[in-house]
N, C-alpha and C positions, 0 to 999 in steps of 0.2 A: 748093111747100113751101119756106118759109126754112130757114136753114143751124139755126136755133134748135131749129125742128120736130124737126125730121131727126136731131142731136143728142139733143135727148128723149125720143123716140121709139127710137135704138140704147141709152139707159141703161134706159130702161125695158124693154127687151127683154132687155137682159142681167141686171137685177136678176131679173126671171121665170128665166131658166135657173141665175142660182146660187141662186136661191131653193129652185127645184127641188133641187139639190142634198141640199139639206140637210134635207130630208125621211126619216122612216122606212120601210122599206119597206113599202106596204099591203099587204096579204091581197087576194092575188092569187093565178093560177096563174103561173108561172114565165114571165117577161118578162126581156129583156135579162142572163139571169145568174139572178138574184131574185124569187123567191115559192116556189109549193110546185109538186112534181110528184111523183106516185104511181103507180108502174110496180107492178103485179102479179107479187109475186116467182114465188109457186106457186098452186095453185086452193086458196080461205081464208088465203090470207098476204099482207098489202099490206106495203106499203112506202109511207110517205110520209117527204117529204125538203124543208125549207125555210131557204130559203138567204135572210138579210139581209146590205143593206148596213152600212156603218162605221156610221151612225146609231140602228140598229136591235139594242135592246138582247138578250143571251142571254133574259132574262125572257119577254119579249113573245115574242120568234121560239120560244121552246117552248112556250107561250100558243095562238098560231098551229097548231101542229102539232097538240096537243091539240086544239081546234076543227075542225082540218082531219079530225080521223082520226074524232070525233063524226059532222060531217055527211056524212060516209063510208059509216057505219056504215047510219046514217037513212036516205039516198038507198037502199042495197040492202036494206031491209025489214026491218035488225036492231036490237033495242034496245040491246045491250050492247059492249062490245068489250075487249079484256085484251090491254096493251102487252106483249109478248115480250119484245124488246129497246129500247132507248133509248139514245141518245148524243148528245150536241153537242160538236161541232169549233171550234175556233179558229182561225182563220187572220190574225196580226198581219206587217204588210209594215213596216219600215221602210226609207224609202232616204233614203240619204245624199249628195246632189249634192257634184264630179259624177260619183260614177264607181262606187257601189254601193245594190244594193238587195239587202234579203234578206227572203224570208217564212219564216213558222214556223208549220209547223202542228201544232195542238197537238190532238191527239184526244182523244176521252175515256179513251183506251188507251195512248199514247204522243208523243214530240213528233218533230216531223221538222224540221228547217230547207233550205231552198233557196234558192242562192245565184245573181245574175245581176248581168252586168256590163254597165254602159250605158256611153256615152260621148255629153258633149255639148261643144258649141262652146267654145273657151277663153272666149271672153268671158260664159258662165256660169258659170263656175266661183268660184263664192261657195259657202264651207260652209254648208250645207239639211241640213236632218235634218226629214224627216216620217212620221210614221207612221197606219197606222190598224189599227181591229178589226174582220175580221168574222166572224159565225155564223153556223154550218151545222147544224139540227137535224134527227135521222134517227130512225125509230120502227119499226119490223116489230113489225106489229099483227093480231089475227084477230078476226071480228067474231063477234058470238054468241046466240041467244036463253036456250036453257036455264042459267040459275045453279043448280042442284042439281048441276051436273060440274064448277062453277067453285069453287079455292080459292086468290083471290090478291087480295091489296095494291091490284094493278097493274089490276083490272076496274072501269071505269067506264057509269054508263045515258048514254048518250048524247044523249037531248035534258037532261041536268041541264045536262052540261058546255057543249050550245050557248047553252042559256039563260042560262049565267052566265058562258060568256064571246064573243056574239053582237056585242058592243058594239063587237068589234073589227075589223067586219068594212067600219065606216069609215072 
């Protein structure tokens, strides 16, 4: 292999990985940090919980959830389901080279900030300022067949919601 190859071959390799980067998170179950994961709080009470990355907008990732908590619903033999609770979180990091970083997280409730201190080599010390956003969307939901006991806003049929929003699931 020439030195030419060999060269083209590590650019092209690196455009693949920051390429990646810079992707939304897909709808998934919870990989590396990100996608969704649905622990059963109580018997009839889920919890689904989906975490994006900085690319992945608040829209989409409650998109996501809503989808996730449909084919939820389906999978255990119910048509219906009625969101309890709802929230999405914020979590914006900005750090400042070289010598601070701070996140804040902003809940649907309240905001919290947290502060850390890094240190790097003097010969990087150039003022940087970067930051990013990401979303955490959480839902405690119950699923349902009978709507004659149900009076709320918040109950959706669940194959409507897969059906119109199924698209997402590439």
């Amino acid at each position: 292999m020439t030195v030419r190859n060999h060269i083209g071959l590590v650019l092209t390799a690196l455009l693949l990985v920051v390429s990646g980067c810079a992707m939304v998170t897909p709808y998934q179950a919870e990989q590396y940090g990100y996608g969704y994961s649905e622990p059963v709080v109580e018997e009839g009470v889920y919890k689904v919980t989906f975490h994006g990355n900085a690319n992945t907008s608040r829209e989409l990732l409650e998109d996501y959830l809503l989808l996730r908590m449909a084919e939820l619903t389906l999978a255990e033999g119910h048509t219906h389901f009625t969101v309890e609770e709802q929230g999405t979180d914020c979590f914006i990091t900005v750090r400042t080279s070289p010598t601070s970083e701070c996140t804040i997280h902003q809940s649907h409730t309240d905001i919290f900030p947290y502060y850390s201190l890094e240190r790097e080599p003097r010969w990087l010390w150039q003022r940087r300022t970067a930051s990013k956003k990401e979303y955490e969307a959480i839902a405690f939901f119950v699923m349902q067949d009978d709507l004659e006991s149900v009076d709320s806003s918040h109950t959706y049929l669940a194959s409507e919601v897969v059906e119109r929003l199924s698209h997402l699931r590439t």
